[in-house]
N, CA and C of each residue as an Amber inpcrd file, in Angstrom:
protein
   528
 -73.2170000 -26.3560000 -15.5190000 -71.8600000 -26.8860000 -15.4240000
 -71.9050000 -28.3960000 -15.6390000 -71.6530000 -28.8580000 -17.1950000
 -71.2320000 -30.1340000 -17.0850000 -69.5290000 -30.7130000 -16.6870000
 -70.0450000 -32.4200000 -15.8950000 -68.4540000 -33.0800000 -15.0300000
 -68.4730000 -34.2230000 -16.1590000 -67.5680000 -34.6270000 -16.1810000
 -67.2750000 -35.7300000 -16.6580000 -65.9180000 -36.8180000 -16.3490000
 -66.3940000 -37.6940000 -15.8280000 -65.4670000 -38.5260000 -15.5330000
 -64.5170000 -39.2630000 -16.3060000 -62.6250000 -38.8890000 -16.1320000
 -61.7880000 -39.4250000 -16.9140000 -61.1130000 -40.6580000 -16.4350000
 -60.8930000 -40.4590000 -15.4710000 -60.1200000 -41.4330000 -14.6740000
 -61.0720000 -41.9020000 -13.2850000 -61.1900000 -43.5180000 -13.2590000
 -61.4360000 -43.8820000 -12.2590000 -60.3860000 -44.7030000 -11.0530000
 -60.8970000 -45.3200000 -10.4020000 -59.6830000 -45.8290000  -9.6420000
 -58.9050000 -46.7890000 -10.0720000 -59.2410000 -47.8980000 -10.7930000
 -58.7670000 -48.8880000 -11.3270000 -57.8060000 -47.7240000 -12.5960000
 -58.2490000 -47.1690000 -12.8620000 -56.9890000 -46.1430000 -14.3570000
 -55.4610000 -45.3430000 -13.1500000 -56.1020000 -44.9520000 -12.3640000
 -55.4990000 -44.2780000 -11.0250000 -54.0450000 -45.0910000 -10.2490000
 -54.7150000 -46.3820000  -9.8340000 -53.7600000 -47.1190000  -9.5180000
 -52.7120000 -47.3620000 -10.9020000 -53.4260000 -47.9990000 -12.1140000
 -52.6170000 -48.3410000 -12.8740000 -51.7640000 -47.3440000 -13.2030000
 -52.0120000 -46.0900000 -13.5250000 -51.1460000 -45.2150000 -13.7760000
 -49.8490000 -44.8370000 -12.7110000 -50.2980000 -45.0460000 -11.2250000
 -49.1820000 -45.2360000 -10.1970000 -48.3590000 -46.0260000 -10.2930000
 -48.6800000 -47.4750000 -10.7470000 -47.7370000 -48.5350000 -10.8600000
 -47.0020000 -48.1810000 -12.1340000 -47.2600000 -47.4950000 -12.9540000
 -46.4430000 -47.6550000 -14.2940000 -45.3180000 -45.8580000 -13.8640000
 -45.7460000 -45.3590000 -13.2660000 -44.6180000 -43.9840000 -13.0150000
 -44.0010000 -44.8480000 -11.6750000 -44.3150000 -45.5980000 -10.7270000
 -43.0650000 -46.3560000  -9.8390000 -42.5410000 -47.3220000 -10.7850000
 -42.7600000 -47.8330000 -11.6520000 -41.4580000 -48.9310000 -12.5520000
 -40.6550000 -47.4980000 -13.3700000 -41.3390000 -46.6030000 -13.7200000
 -40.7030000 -45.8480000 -14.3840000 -39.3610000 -44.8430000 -13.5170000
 -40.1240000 -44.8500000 -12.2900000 -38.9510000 -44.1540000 -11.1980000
 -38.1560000 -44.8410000 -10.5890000 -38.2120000 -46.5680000 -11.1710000
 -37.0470000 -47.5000000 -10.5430000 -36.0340000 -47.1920000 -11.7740000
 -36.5540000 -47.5960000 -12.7770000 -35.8720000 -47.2670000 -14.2470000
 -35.0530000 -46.6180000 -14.3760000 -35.6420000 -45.3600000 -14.1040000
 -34.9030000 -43.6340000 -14.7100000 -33.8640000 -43.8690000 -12.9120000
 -33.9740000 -44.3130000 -12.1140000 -32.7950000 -43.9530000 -11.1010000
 -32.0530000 -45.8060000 -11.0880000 -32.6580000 -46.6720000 -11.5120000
 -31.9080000 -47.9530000 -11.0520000 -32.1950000 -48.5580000  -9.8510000
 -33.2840000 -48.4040000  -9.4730000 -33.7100000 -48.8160000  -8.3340000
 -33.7100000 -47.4420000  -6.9120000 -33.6100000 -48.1080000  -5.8990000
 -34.3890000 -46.7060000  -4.7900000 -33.7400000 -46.1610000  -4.6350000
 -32.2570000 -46.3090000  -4.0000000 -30.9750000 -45.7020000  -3.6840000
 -30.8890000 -44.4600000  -3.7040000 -30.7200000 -43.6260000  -2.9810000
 -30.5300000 -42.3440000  -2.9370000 -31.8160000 -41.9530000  -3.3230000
 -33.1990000 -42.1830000  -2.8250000 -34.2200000 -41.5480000  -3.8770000
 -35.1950000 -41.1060000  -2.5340000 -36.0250000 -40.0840000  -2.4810000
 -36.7780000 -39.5750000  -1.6270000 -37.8900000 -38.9710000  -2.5450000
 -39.2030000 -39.4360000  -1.7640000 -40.8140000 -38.9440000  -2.4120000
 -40.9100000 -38.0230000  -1.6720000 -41.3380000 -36.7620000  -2.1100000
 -42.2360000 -35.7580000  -1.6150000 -43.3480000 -35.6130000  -2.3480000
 -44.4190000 -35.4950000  -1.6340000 -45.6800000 -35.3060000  -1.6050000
 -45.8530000 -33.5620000  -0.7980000 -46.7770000 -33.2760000  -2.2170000
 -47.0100000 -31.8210000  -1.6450000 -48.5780000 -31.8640000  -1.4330000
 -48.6050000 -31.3760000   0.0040000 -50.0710000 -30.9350000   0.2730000
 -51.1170000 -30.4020000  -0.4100000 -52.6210000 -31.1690000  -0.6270000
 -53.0700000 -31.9370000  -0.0740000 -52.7810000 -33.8170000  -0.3550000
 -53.3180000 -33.4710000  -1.9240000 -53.6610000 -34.8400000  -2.6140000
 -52.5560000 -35.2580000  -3.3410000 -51.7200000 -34.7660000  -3.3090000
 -49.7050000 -35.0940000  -3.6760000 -49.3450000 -35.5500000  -2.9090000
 -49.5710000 -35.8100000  -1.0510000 -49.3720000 -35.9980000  -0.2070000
 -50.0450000 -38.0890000  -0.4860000 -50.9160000 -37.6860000  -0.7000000
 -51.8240000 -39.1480000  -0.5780000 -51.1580000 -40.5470000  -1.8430000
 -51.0910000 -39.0650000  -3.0100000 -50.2960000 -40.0980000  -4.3600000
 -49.0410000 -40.6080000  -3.8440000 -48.4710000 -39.4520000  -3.5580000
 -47.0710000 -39.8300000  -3.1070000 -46.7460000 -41.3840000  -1.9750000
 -47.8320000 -40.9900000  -1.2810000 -47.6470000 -42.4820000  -0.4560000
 -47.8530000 -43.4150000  -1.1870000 -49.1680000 -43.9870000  -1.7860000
 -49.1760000 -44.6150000  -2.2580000 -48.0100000 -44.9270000  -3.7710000
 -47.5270000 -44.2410000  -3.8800000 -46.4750000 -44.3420000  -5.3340000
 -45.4130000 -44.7940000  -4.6160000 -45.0050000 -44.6180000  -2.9830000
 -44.1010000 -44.9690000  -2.4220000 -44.3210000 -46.8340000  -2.1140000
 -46.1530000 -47.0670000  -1.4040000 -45.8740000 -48.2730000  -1.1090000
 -45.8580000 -49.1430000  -2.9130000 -46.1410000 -48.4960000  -3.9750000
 -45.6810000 -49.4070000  -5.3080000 -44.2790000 -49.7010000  -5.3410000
 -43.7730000 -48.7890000  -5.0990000 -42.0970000 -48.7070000  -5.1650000
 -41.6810000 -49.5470000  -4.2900000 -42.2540000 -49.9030000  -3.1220000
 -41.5290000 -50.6930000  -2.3700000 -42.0660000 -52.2300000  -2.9300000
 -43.0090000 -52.2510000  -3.4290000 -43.6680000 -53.7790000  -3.9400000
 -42.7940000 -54.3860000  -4.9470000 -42.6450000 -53.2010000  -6.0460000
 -41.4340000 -53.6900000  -6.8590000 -39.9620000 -53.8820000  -6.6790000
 -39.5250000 -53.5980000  -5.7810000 -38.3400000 -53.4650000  -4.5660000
 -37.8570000 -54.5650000  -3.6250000 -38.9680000 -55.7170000  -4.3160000
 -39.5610000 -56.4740000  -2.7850000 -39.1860000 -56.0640000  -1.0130000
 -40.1860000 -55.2570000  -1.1400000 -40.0290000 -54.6590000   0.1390000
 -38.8740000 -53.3330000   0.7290000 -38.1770000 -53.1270000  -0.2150000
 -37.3050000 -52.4630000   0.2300000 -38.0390000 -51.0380000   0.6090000
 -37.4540000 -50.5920000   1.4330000 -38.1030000 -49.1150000   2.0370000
 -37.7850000 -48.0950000   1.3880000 -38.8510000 -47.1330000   0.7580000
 -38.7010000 -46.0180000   0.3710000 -38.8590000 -44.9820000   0.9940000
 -37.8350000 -43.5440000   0.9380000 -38.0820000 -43.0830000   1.7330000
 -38.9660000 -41.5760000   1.3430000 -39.8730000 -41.2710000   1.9600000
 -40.9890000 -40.5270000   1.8650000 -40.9110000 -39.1630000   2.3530000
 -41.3760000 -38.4890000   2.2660000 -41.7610000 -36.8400000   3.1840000
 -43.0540000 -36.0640000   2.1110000 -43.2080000 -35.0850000   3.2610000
 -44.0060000 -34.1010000   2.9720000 -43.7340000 -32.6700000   2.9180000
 -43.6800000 -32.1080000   1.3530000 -43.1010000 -30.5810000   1.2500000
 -44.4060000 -29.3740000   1.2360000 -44.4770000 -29.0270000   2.4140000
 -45.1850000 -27.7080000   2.0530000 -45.1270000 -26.6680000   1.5790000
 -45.5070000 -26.2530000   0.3680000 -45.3480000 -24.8630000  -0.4340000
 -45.6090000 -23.5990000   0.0650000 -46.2890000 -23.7080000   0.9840000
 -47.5000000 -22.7630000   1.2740000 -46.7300000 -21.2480000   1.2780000
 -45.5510000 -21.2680000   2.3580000 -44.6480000 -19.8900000   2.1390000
 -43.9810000 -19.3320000   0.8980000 -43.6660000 -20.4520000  -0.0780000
 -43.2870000 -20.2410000  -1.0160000 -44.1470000 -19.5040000  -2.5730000
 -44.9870000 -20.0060000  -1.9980000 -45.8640000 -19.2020000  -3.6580000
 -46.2550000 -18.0630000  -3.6910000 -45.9930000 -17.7690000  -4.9700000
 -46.4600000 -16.6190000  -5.2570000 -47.4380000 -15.7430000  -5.3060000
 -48.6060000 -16.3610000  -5.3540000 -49.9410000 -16.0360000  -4.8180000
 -50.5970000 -15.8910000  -3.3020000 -49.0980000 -15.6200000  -2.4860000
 -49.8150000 -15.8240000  -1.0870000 -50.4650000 -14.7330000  -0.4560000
 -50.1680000 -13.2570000  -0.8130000 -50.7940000 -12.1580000  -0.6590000
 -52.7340000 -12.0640000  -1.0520000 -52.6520000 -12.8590000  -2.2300000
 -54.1010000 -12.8880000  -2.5850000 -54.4900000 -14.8220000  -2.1080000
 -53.9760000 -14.8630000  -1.4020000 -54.6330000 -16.6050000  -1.4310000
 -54.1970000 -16.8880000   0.0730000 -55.2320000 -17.0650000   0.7620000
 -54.9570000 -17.3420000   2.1210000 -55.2390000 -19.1230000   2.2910000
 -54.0230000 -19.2000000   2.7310000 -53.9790000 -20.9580000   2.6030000
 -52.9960000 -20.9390000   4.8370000 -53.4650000 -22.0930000   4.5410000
 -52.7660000 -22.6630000   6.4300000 -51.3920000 -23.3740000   6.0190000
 -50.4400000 -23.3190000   6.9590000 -49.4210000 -23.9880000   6.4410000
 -49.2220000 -25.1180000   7.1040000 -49.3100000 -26.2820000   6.3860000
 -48.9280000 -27.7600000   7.1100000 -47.7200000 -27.5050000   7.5240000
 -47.1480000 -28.7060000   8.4130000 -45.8250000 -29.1150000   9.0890000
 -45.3800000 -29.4610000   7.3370000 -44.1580000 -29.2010000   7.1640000
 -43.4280000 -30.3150000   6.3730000 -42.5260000 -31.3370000   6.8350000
 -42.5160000 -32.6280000   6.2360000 -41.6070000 -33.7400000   7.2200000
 -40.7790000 -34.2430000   6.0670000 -39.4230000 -33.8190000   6.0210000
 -38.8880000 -33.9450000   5.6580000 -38.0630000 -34.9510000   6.5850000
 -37.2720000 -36.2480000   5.3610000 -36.5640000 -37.1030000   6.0770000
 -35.4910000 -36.8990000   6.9470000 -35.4460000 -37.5250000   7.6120000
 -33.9690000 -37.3440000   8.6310000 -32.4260000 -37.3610000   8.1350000
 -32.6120000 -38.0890000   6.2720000 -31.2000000 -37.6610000   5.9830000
 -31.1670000 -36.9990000   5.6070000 -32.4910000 -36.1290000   5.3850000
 -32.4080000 -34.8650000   4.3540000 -32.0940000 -35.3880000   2.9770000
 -31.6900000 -34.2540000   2.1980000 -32.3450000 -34.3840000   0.7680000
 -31.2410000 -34.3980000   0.2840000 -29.8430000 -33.8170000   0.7760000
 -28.4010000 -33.3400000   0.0010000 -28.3530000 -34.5760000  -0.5710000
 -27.4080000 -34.0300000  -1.7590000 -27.1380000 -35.4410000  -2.6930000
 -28.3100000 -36.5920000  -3.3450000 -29.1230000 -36.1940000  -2.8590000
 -30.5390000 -37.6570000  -3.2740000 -30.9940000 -37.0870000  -4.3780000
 -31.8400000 -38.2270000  -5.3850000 -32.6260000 -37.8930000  -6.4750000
 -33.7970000 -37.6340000  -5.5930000 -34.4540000 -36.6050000  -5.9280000
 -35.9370000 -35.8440000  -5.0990000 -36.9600000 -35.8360000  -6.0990000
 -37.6340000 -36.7630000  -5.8250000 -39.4720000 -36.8360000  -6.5030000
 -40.2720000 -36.1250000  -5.7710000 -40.9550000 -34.9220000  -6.8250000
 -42.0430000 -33.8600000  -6.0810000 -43.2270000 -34.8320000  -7.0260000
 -44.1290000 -35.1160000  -6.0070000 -45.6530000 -35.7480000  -6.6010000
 -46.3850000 -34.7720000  -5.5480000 -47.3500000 -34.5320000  -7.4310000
 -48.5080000 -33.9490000  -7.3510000 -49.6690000 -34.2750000  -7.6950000
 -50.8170000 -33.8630000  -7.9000000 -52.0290000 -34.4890000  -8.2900000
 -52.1180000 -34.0210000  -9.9320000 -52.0730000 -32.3760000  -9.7920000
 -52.3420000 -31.5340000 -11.3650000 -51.5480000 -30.6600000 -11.6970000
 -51.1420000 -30.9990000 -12.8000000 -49.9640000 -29.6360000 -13.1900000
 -50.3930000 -28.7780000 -14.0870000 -50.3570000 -27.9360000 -13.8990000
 -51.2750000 -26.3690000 -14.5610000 -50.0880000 -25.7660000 -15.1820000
 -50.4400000 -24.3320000 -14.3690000 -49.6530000 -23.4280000 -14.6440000
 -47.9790000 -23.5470000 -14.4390000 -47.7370000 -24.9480000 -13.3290000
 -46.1950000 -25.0060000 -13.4520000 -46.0100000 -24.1070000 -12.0260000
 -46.7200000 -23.4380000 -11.4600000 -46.5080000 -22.1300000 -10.1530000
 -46.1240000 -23.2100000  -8.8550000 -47.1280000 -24.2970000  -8.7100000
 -47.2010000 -24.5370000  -7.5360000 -45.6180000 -25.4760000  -7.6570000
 -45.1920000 -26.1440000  -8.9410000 -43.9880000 -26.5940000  -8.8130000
 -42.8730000 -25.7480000  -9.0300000 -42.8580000 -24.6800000  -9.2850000
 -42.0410000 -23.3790000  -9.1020000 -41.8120000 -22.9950000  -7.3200000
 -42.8230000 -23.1680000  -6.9600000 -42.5610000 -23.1300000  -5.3620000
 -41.9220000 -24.1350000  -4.7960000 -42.6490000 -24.9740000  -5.3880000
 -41.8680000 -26.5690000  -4.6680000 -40.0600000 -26.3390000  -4.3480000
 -39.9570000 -25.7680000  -5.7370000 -38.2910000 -26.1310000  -6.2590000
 -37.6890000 -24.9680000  -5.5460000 -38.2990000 -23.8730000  -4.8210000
 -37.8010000 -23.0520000  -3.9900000 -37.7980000 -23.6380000  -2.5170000
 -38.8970000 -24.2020000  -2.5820000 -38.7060000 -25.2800000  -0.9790000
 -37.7000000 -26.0710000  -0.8180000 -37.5600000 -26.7550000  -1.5490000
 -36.8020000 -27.6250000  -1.8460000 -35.0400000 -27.1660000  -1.8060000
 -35.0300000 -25.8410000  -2.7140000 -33.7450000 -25.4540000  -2.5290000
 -33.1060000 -24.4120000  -1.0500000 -34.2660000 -24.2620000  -0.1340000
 -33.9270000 -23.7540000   1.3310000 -34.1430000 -24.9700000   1.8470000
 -34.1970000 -25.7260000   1.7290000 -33.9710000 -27.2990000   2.4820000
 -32.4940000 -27.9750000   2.5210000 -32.1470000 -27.7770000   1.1640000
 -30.6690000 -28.7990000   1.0510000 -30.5890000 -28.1270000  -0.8220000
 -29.2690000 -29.4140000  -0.6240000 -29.0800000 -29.5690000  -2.7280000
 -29.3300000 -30.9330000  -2.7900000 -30.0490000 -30.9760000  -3.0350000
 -30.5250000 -32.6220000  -4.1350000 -29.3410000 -32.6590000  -4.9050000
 -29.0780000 -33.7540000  -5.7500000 -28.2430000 -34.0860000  -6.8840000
 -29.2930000 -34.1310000  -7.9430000 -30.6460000 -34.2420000  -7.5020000
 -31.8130000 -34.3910000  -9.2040000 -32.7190000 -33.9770000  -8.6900000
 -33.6410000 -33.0450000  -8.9750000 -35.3360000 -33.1870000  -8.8470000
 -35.9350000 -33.2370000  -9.5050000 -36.7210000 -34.2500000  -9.7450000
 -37.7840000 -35.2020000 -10.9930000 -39.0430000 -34.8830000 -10.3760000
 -40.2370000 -34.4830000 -11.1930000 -41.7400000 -34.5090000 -10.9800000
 -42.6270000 -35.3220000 -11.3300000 -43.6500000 -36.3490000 -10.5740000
 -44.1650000 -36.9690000 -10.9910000 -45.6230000 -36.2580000 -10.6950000
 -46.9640000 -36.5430000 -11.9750000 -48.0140000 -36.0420000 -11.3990000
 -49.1370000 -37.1710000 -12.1610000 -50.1340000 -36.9480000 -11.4840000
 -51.1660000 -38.0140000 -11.9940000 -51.4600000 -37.2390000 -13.2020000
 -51.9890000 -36.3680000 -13.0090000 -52.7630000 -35.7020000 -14.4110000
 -51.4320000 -34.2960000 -14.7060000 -51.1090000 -33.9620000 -16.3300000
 -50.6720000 -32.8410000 -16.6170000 -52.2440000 -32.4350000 -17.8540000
 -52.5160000 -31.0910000 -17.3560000 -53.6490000 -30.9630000 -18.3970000
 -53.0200000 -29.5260000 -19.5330000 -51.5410000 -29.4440000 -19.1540000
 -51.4680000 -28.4430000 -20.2420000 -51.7270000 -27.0200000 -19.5790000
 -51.8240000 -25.9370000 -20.1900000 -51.7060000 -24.4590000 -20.0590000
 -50.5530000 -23.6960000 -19.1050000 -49.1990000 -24.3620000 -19.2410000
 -48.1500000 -23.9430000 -18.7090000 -47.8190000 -22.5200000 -18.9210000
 -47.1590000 -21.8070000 -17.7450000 -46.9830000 -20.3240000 -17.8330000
 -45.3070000 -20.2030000 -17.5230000 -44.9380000 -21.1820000 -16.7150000
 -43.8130000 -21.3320000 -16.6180000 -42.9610000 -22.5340000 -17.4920000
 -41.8050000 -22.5230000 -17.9060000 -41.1060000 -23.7320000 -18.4600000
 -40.9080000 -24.9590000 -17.8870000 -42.0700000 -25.6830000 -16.8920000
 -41.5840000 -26.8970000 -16.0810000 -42.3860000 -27.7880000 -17.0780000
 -41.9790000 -28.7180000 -16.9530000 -41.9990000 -29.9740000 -17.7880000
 -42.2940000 -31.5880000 -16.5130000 -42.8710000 -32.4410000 -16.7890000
 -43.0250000 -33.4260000 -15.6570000 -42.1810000 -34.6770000 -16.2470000
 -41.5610000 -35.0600000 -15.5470000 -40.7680000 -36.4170000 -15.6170000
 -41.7180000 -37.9560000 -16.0600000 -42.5250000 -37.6300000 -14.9910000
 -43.2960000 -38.8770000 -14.8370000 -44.6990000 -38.5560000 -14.7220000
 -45.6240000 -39.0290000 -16.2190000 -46.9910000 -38.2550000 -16.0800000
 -48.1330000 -39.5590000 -16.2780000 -48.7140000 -39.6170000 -14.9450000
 -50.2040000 -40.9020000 -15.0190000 -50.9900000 -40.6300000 -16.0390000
 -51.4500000 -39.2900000 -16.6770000 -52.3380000 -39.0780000 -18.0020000
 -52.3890000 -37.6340000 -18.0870000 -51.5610000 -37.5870000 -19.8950000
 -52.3190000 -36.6100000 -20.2010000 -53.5470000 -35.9730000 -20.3010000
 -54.3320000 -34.7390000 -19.8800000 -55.3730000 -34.6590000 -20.1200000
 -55.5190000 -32.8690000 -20.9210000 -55.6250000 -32.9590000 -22.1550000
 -55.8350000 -31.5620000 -22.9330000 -57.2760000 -31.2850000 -22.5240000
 -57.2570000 -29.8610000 -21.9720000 -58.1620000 -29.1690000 -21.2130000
 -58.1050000 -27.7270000 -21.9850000 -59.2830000 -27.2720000 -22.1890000
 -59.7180000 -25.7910000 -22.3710000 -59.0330000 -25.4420000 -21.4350000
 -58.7850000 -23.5770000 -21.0740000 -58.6360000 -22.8660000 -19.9730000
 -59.4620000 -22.9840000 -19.2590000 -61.2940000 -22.7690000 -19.7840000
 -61.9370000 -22.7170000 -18.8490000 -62.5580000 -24.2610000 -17.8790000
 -61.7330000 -24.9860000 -18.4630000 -61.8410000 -26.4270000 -17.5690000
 -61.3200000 -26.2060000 -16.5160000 -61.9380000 -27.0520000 -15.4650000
 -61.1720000 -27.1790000 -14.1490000 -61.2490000 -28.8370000 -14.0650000
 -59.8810000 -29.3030000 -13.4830000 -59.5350000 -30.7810000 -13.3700000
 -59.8210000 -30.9970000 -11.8170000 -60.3210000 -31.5850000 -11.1270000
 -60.5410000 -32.1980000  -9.9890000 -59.6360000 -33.4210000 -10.0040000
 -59.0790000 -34.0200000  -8.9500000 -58.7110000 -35.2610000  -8.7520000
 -59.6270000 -35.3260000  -6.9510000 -59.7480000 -36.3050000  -7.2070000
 -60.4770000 -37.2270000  -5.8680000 -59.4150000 -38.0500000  -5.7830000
 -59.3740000 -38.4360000  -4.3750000 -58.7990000 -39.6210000  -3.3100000
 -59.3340000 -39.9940000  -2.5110000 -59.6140000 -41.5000000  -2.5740000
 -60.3060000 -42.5780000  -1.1180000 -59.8840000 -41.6010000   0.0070000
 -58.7210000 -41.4010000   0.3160000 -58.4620000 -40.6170000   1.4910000
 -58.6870000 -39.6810000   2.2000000 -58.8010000 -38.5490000   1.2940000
 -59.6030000 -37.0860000   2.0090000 -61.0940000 -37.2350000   1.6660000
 -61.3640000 -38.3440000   0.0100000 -62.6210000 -37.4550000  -0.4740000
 -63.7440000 -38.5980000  -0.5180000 -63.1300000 -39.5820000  -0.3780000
 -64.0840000 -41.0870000  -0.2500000 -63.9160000 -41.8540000  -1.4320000
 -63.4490000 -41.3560000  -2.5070000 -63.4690000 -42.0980000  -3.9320000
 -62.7140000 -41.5220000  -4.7170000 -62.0610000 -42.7610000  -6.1780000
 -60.6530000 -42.1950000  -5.9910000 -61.4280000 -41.9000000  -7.5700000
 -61.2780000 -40.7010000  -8.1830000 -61.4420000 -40.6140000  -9.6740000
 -60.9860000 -39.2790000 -10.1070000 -60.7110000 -38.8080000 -11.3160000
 -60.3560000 -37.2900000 -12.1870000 -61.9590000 -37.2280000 -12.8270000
 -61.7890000 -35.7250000 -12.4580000 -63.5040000 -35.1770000 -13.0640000
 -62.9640000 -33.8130000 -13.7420000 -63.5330000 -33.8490000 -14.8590000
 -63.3540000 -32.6110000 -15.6170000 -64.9300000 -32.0320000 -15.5480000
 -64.5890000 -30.7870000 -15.1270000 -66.0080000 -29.4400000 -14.8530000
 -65.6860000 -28.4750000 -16.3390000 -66.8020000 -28.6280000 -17.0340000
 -66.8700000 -27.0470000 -18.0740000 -68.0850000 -26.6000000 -17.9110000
């Protein structure tokens, strides 16, 4: 099994800062705007994409949460996963533009769940996806708003993303 390293941290950050100018852009600044971060490492981007947003903001507060999929997917009969708390904000989501950040977008499934979470929660007025890496092989029709790097991948590739946070070091590793 050869890895190979695409993204390191210095590509990582930069790619965060350029999808938060891009998510001031596409909404006009923060107003009405809420990050979700989906468990695990969507959780970690998402913060950090939140404190960019507030840098370019000077300071203004963005407001953040955490959406857990876990009941929602479709694979839960064959995939035994734990279900985090989700923390969703206190104004809730009705009416707000809603950013789902993720780490990797595949098959499009795990943001197919999202958007079912999301819709037993409240009605958004928008939900936009931001992800660090899209590597292609979609099964469903989702599309990402805001993408840190393309990466065209075989099927039989698997994309890793690392984070300082859970994993000690922040980089994308491609396994064939």
């Amino acid at each position: 099994m050869t890895k190979r390293s695409v993204l390191i941290a210095s590509d990582i950050d930069r790619a965060l800062k350029r999808i938060a100018h891009e998510i001031v852009e596409a909404n006009s600044g923060l107003e009405n705007l809420v990050i979700l971060g989906i468990p695990t490492r969507g959780v970690d981007l998402a913060k950090r994409l939140a404190g960019h947003l507030s840098e370019i903001s000077a300071g203004e507060s963005v407001v953040f949460g955490i959406l857990d999929i876990t009941l929602f997917r479709d694979d839960l009969a064959t995939q035994q996963r734990a279900v985090s708390p989700s923390s969703i904000p206190t104004d809730g989501i009705d009416d707000k533009v809603v950013v789902i950040v993720d780490d990797v977008l595949f098959s499009g499934r795990t943001v197919r769940a999202a958007l079912d979470a999301i819709v037993s929660i409240g009605r958004p007025r928008q939900v936009k996806l931001a992800v660090l890496v899209d590597r292609g092989h979609r099964q469903l029709p989702i599309r990402p708003d805001f993408v840190g790097k393309n990466l065209p991948t075989s099927i039989q590739e698997r994309v890793f993303v690392h984070l300082t946070e859970p994993d000690g070091v922040d980089e994308v590793v491609i396994e064939s």
